[in-house]
C-alpha positions in Angstrom: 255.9 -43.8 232.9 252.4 -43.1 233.8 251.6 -42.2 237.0 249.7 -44.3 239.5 247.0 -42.2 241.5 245.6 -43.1 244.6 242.1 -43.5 245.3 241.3 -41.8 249.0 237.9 -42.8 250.2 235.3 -41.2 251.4 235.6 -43.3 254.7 238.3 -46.0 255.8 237.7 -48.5 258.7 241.1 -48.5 261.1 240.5 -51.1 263.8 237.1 -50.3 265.2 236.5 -47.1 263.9 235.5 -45.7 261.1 236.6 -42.4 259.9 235.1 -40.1 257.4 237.8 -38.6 255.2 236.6 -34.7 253.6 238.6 -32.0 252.0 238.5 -28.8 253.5 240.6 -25.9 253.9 240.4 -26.0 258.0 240.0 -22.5 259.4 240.6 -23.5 263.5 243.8 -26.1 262.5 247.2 -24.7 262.0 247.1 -23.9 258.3 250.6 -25.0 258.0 249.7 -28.7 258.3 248.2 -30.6 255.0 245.3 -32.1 257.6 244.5 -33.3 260.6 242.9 -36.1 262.5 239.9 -35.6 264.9 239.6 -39.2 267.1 236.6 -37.7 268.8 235.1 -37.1 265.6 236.2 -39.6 263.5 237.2 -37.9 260.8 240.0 -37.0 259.0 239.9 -33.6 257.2 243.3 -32.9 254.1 243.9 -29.3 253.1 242.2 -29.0 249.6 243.4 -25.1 248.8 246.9 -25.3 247.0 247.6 -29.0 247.7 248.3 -31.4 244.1 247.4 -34.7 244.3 250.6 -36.1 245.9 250.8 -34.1 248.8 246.7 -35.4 249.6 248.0 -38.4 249.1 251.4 -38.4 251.4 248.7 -36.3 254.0 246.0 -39.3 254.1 248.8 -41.8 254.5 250.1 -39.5 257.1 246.7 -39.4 258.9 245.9 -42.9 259.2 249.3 -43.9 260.7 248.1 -41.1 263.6 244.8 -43.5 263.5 246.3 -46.7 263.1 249.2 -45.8 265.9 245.5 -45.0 268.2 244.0 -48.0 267.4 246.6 -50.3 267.8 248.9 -48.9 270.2 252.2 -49.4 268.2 254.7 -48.4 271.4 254.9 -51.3 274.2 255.1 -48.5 276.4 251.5 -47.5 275.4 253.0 -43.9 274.5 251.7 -42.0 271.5 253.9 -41.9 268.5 255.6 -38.5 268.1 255.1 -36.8 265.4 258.6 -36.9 263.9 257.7 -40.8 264.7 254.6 -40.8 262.3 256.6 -38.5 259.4 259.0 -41.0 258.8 256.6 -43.6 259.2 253.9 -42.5 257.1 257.0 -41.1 254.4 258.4 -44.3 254.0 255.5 -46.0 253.4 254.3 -44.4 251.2 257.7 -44.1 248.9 257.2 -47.6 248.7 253.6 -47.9 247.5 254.1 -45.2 244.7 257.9 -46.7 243.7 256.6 -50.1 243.4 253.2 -49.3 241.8 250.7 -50.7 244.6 248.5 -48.5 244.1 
């Protein structure tokens, strides 16, 4: 069965802002993360060296539930999703897009 790939702009619009998405191997972030999320910014940066194509994928879904959980507050409480919060969220999401074929 032929895979699916995901196409991961060059920008994507989440509520009012709009983020520019780059590949880079960050040299001030944690080099144990796949990429990271800069609100001030607005950009979203994924780990290029030693990364396939899946884990860029599973690391911009991951992103833009950090951007999507800013934008939209998704606690009542007004609290920042933890990260363990986004993971599963972000995880699970995407396991459905690539197992169903939505992109």
């Amino acid at each position: 069965m032929k895979r699916i790939a995901m196409k991961i702009p060059k920008t994507v619009k989440i509520g009012a802002k709009t983020f520019s998405v780059s590949f880079n191997d960050p040299v001030s972030q944690d080099m144990s993360t796949d990429g990271y999320i800069n609100y001030g910014q607005q950009k979203i940066v994924l780990r290029n060296h030693l990364l396939n194509k899946e884990r860029q994928e599973q690391a911009f879904i991951h992103e833009i539930t950090h951007a999507i959980d800013d934008s939209f507050c998704i606690k009542d409480s007004g609290e920042k999703l933890t990260e363990s919060e986004v993971e599963r969220l972000s995880s699970s999401f995407y396991q459905i897009v690539k197992e169903n074929k939505i992109f």
